[in-house]
C-alpha positions in Angstrom: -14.5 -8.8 12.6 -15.2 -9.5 16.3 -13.7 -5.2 17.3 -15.6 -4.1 14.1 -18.7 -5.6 15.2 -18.3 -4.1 18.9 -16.7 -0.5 17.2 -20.6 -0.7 15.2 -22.8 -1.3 18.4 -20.6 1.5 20.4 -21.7 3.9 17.6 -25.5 2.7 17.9 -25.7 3.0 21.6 -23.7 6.4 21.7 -26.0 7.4 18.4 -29.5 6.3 19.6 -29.1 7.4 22.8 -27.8 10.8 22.3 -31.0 11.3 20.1 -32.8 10.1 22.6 -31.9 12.4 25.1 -31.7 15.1 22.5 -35.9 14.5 22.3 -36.4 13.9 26.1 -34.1 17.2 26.8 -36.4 19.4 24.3 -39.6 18.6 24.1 -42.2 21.1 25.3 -45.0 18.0 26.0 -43.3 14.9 27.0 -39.6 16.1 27.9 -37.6 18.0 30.0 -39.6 21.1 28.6 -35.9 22.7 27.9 -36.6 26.1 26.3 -32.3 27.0 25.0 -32.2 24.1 23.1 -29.2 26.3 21.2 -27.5 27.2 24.9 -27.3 23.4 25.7 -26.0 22.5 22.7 -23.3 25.0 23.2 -22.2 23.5 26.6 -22.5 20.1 24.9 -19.5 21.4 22.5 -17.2 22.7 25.7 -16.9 19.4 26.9 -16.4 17.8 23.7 -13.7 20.1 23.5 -12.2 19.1 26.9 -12.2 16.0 26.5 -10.5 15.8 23.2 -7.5 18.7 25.1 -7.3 15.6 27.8 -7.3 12.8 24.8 -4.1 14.8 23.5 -2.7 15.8 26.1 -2.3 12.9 28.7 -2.8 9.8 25.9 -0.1 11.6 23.9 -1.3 11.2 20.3 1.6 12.2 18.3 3.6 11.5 15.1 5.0 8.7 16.6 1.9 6.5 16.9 1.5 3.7 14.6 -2.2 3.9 14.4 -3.3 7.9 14.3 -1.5 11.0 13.9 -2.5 14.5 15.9 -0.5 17.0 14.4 0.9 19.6 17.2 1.8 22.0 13.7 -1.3 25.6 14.4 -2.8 26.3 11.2 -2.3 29.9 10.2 -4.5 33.3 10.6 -5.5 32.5 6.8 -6.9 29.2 7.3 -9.0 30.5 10.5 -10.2 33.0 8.7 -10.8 31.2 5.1 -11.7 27.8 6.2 -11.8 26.5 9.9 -14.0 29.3 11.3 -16.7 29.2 7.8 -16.5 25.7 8.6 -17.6 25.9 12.4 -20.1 27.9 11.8 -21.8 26.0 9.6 -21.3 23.2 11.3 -22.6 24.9 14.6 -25.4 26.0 12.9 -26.5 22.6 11.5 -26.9 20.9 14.9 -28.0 24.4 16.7 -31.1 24.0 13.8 -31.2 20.2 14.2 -31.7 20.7 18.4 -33.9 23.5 17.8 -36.1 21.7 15.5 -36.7 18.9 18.4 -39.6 21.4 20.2 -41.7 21.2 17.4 -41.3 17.3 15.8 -40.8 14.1 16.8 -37.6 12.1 16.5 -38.8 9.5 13.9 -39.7 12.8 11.6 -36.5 14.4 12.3 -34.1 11.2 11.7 -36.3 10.5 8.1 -36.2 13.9 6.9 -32.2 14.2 8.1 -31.7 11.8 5.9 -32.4 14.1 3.0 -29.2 16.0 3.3 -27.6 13.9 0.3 -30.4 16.2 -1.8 -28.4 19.3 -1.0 -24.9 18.0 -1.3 -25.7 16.9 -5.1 -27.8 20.0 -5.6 -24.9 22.0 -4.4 -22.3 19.4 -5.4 -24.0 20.4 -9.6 -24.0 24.0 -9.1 -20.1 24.6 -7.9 -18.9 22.0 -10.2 -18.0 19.3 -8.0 -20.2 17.1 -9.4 -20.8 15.5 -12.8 -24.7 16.1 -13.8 -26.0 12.3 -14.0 -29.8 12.2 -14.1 -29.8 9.6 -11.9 -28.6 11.8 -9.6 -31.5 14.2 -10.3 -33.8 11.2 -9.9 -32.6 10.7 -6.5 -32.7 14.6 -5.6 -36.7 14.7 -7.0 -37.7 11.6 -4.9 -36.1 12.4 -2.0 -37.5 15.9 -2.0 -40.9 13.8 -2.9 -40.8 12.2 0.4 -40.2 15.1 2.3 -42.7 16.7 1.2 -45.0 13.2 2.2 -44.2 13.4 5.9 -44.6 17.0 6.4 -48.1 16.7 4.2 -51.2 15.8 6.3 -54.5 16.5 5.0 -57.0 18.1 7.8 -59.4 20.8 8.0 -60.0 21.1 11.5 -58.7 24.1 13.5 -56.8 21.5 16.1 -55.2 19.1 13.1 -54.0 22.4 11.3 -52.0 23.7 14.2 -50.3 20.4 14.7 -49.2 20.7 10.8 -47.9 24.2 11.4 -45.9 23.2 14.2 -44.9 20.4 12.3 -43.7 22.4 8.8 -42.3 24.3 11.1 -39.8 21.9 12.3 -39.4 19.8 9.6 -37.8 23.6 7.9 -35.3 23.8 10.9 -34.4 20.1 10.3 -34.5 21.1 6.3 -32.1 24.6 7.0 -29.6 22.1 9.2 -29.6 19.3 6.4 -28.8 22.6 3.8 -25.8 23.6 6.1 -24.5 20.2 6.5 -24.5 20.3 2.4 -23.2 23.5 1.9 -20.0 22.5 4.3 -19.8 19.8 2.9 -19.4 21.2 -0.8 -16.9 24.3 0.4 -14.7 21.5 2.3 -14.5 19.6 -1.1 -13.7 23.0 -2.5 -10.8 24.1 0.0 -9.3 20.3 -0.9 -9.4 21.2 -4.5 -8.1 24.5 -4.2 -5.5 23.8 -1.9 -2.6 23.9 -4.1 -3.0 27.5 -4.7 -4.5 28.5 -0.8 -0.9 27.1 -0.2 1.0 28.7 -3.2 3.3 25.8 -3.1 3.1 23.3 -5.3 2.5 19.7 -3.9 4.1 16.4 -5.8 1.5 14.2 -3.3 -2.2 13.2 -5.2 -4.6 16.0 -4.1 -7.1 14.4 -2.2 -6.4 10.8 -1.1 -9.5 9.4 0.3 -9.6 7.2 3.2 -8.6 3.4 1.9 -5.7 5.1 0.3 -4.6 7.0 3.4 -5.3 3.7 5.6 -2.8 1.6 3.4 -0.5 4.5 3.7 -0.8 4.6 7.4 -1.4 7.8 8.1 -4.3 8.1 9.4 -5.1 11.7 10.9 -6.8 11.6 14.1 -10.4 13.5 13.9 -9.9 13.9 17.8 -7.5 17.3 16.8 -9.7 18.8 14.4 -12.4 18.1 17.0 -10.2 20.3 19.7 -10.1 23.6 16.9 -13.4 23.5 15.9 -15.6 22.6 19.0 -14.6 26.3 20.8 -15.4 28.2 17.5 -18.9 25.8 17.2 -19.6 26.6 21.1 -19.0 30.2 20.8 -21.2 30.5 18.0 -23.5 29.0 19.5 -23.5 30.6 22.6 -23.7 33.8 20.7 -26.7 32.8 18.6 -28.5 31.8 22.1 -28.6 34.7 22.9 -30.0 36.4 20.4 -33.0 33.4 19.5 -33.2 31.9 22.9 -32.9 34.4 25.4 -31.6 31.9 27.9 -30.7 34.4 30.9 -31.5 34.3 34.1 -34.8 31.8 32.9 -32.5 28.6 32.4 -31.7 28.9 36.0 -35.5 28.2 37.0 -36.1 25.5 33.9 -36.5 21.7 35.0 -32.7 21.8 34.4 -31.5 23.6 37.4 -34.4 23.9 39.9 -36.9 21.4 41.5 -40.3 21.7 42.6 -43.7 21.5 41.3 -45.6 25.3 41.9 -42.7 26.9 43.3 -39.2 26.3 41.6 -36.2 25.8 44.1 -32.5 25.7 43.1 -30.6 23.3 45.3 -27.1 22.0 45.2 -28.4 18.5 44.3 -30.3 20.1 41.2 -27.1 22.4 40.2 -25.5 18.8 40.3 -27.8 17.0 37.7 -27.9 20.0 35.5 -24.6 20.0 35.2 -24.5 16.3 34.8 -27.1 16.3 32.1 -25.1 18.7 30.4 -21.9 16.8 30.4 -23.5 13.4 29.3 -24.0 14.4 25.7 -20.6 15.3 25.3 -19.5 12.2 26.4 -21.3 10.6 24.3 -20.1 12.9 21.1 -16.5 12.2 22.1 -16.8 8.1 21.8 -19.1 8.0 19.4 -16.2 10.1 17.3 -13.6 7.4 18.4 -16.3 4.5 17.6 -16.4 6.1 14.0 -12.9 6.9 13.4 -12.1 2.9 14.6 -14.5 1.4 12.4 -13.0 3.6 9.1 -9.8 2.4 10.3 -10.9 -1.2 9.6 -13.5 -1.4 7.1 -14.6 0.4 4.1 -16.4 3.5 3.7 -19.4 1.8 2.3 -19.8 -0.1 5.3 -19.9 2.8 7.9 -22.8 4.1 5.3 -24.9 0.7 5.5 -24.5 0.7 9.0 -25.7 3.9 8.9 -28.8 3.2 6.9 -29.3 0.5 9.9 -28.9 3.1 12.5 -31.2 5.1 11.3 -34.1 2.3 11.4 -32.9 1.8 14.5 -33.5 5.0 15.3 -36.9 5.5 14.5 -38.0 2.3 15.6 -36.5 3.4 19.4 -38.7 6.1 18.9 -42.1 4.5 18.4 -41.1 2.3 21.3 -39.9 4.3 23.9 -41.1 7.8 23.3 -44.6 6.4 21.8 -43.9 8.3 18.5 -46.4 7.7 15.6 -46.2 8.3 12.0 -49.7 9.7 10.6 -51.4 7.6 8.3 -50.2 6.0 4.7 -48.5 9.0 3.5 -45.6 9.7 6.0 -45.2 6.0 6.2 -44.6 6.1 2.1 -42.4 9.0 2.5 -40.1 6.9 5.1 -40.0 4.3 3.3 -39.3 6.3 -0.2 -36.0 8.5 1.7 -34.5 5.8 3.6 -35.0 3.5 -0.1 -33.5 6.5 -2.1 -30.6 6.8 0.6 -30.1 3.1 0.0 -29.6 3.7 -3.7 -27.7 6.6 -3.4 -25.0 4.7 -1.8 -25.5 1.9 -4.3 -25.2 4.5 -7.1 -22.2 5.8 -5.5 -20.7 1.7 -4.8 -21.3 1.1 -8.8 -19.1 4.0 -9.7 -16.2 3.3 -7.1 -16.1 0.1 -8.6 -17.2 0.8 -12.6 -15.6 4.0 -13.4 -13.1 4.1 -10.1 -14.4 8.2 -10.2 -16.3 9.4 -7.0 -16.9 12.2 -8.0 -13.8 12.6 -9.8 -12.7 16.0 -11.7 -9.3 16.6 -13.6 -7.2 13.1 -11.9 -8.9 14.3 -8.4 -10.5 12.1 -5.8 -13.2 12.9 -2.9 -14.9 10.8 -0.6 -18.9 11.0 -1.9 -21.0 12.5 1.0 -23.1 10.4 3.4 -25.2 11.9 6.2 -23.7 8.7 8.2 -20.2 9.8 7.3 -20.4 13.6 7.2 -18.8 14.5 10.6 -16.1 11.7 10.0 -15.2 12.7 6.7 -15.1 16.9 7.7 -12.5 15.7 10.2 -10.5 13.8 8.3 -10.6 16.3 5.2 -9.9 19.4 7.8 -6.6 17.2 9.2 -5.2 17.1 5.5 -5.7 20.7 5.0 -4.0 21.3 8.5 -0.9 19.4 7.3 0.1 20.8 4.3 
């Protein structure tokens, strides 16, 4: 209890903080003023995947290990092509969207409406088949949709008020087109796992898709810190790529607040090169053990309770906000639609605790089993999902 409890505040700290600096890097008024949100991000997954080549290649992760397995066995040309590149790409696009969206809203708005991505999973979960239609489920797709719509509503007819709501729709979209690509990946993971089998054409004699208590009484437990290393250089070349084309980083970046000094006249020094580069690497960092945080507390506790924690993270979240960036929800109705996603979220996970445990079917179709979807979990549960398609 006593390593769960400090595996839990290593993922709030590395969480919260990244957020933090996600806002300060970003924004136009109060921030760093960093105009390549997309480009930053980019470096941000280079070092994630250098320090996940130094995790395997110098603490020697293999078969051997009694606690986490990195397989050394290369996926083929196939897979690349049908599933790991698909997958970074949505992936890449989700938090390129999700940094992006940070010029334009404030963190508190972005964490509540992030929240919402459970919406798309089911809606998308319905409409390939992976999910059983339960109109609870649609109950909990309306409402959450219902709030959305509350915090991005503000009611104003002056000229000033209207083009603060503009800039706000305009973010709370970006945040909305990540939370859609997070589902969509989501869905077409649980689709690869399902179709396996036949993407294989070998017959398997092992249950299709174990979820994670049954593969952490088996004891093999795949280490996310491999899938991390294939899919961080596809997710940072994408990104670079799309940097390019929206942000227009080149030779500008060089003069932003990240590289150069000076109030009227910008000057590049060594000493600002150095904290550029510094605050590039820090995120990174921070992605990398908040990854090894994760993956420690699913090797002790229930899924369920990374997803409450989660729930408390995000509260956290938006209460670091108010505090130390001064962010403000706007009157009655974005406070009512906070309250009315992180309340449906709650439920959600309820709803989804009350089948595990009533029917023993998350999301179950013809004798198969998949984890049910979490915005707390989603990363965790792409990386241990990717490492079972790798093995077979």
């Amino acid at each position: 209890m006593h390593n769960l409890a400090i595996l839990i505040l290593g993922w709030y700290f590395c969480s919260i903080t990244l957020s933090l600096y996600n806002k300060w890097m970003f924004d136009p008024i109060k921030g760093l003023k960093i105009a390549s949100p997309i480009l930053v991000t980019s470096f941000h997954q280079w070092v994630l995947w250098f320090l996940s080549f130094l995790y395997i290649k110098y603490l020697r992760l293999n078969e051997g290990s009694r606690s986490t397995t990195i397989r050394h066995k290369l996926p083929s040309l196939k897979f690349y092509l049908k599933y790991l590149i698909p997958t970074a790409i949505a992936a890449a696009g989700d938090i390129g969207f999700g940094s992006l969206s940070f010029k334009y809203i404030s963190l508190t708005v972005y964490t509540i409406i992030k929240s919402a991505s459970i919406a798309f999973v089911l809606l998308f979960g319905c409409l390939f088949g992976l999910e059983k239609f339960h109109w609870k489920l649609a109950l909990i797709v309306l409402i959450m949709f219902a709030g959305v719509v509350m915090m991005i509503f503000a009611p104003s007819n002056e000229t000033e008020q209207v083009k603060d709501r503009s800039t706000l729709v305009l973010g709370s979209c970006l945040v909305l087109v990540s939370s859609c690509l997070s589902g969509l990946r989501w869905v077409y993971t649980q689709l690869t796992l399902k179709k396996q089998d036949h993407y294989d054409g070998v017959a398997s004699t092992e249950p299709a898709v174990p979820d994670l208590r049954t593969r952490a009484a088996s004891g093999t437990k795949p280490h996310p810190i491999h899938t991390i290393y294939q899919l961080a250089p596809i997710m940072g070349l994408a990104l670079f790529i799309t940097s390019l084309i929206v942000d227009k980083p080149f030779p500008s970046i060089f003069q932003s607040n990240l590289f150069s000094t000076g109030d009227e006249v910008r000057v590049v020094t060594v000493k600002s090169v150095m904290k550029g580069l510094l605050l590039l690497v820090i995120p990174g960092i921070e992605v990398f053990f908040m990854t090894i945080c994760e993956f420690g507390i699913l090797q002790t506790a229930h899924v369920l309770t990374l997803s409450i924690a989660g729930i408390v993270k995000e509260l956290l979240t938006i209460v670091c906000g108010m505090l130390l960036l001064g962010e403000r929800l706007k009157g009655i109705h974005n406070w009512a639609g906070m309250c009315i996603i992180l309340l449906d979220v709650a439920y959600y996970n309820y709803f989804r605790f009350q089948q595990d445990h009533k029917e023993n079917s998350f999301m179950e179709k013809d004798g198969e089993e998949s984890v049910p979807y979490s915005v707390t979990t989603d990363s965790m549960m792409q990386e241990y999902e990717l490492d079972i398609i790798v093995s077979r």
